[in-house]
PDB file of N, CA, C, O and CB in Angstrom:
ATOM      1  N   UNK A   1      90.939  98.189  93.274  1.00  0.00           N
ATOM      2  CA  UNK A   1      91.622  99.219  92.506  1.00  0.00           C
ATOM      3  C   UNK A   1      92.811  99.786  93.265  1.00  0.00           C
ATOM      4  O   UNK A   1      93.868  99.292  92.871  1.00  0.00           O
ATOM      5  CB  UNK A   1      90.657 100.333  92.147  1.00  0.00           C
ATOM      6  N   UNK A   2      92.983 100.916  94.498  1.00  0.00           N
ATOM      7  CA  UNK A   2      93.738 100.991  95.036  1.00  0.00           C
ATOM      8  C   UNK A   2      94.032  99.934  96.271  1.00  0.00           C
ATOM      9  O   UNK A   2      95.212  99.879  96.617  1.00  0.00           O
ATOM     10  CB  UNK A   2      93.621 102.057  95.153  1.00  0.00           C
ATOM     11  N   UNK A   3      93.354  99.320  96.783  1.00  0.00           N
ATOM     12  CA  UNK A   3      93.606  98.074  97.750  1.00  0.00           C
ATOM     13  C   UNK A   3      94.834  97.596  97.726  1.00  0.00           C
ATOM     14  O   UNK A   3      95.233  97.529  96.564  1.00  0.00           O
ATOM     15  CB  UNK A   3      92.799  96.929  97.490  1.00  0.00           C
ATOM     16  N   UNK A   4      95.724  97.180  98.616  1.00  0.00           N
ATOM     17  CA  UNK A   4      97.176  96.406  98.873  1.00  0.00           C
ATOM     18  C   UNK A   4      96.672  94.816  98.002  1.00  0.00           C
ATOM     19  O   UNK A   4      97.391  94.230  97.193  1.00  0.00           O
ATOM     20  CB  UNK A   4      97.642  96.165 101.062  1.00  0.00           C
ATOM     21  N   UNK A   5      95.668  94.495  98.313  1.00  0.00           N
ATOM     22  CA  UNK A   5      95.193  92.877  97.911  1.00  0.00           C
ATOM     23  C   UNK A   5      95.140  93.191  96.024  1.00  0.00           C
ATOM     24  O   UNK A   5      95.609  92.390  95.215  1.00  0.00           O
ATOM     25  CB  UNK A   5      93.099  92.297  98.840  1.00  0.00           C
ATOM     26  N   UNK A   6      94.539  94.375  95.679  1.00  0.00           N
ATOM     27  CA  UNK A   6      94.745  94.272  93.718  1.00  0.00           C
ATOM     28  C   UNK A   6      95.897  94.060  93.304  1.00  0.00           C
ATOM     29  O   UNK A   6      95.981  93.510  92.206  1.00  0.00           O
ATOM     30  CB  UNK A   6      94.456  95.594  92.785  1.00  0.00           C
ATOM     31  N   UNK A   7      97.248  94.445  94.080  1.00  0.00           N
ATOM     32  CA  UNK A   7      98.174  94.708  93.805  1.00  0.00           C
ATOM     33  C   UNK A   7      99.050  92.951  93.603  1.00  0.00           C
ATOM     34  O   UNK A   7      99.796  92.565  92.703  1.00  0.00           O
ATOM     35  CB  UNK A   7      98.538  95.839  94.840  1.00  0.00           C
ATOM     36  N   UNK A   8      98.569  92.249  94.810  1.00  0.00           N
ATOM     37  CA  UNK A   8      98.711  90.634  94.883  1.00  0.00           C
ATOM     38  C   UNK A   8      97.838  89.744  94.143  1.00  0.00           C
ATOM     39  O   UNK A   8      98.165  88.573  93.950  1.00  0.00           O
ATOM     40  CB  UNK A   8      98.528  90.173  96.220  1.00  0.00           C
ATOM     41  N   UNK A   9      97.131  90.058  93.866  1.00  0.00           N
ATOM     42  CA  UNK A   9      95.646  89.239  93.052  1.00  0.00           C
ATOM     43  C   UNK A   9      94.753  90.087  92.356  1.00  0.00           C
ATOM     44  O   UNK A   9      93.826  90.744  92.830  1.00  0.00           O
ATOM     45  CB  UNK A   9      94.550  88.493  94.127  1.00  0.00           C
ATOM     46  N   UNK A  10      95.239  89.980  90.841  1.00  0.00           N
ATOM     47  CA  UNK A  10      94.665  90.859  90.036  1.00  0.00           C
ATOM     48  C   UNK A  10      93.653  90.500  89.147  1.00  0.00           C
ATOM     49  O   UNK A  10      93.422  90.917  88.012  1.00  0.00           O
ATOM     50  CB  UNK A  10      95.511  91.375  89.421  1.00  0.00           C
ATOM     51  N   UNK A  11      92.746  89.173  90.232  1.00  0.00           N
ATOM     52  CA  UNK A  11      91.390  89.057  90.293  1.00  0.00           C
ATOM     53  C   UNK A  11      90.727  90.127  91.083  1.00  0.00           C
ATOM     54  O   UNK A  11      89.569  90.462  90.832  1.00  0.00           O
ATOM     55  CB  UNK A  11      91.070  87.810  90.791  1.00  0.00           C
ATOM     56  N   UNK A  12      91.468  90.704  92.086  1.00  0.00           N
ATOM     57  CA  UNK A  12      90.395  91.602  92.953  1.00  0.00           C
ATOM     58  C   UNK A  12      89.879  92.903  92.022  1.00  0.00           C
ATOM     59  O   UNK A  12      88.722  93.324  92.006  1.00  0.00           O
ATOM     60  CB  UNK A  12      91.210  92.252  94.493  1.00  0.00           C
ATOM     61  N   UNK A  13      90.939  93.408  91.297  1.00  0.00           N
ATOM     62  CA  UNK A  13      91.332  94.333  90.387  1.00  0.00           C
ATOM     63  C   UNK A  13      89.905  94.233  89.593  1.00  0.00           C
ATOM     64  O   UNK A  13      89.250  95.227  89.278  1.00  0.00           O
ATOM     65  CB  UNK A  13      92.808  93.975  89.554  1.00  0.00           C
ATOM     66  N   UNK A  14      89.556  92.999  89.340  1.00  0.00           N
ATOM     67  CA  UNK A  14      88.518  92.771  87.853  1.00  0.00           C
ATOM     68  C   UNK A  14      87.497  92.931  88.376  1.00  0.00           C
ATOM     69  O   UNK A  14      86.609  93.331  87.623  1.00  0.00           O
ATOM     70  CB  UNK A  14      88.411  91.355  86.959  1.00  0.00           C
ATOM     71  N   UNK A  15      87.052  92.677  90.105  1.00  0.00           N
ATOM     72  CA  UNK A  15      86.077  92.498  90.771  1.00  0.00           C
ATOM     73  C   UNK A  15      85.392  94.360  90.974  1.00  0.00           C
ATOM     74  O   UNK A  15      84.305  94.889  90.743  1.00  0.00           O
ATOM     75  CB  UNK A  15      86.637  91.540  92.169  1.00  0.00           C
ATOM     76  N   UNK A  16      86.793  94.872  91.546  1.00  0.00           N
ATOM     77  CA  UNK A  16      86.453  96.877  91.747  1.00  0.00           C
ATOM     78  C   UNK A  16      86.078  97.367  90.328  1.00  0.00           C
ATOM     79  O   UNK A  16      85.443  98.409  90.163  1.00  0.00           O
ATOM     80  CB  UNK A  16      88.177  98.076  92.288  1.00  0.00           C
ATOM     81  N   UNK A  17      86.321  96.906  89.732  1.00  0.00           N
ATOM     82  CA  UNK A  17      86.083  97.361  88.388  1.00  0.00           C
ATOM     83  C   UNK A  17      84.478  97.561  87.899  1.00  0.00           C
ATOM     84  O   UNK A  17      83.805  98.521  87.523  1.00  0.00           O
ATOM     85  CB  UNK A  17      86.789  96.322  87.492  1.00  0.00           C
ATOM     86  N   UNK A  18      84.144  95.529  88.200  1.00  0.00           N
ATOM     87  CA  UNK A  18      82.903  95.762  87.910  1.00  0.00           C
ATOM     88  C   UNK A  18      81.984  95.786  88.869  1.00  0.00           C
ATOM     89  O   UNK A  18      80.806  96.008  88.590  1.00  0.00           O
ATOM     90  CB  UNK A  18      82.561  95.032  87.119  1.00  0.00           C
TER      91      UNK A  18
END
């Protein structure tokens, strides 16, 4: 979500989520 890496790969994004 806030991580430098969601921002590059907005697989990580889907991962903080769930």
């Amino acid at each position: 979500g806030q991580s430098t890496q969601s921002f590059f790969t907005p697989f990580y994004l889907s991962q903080e989520i769930g």
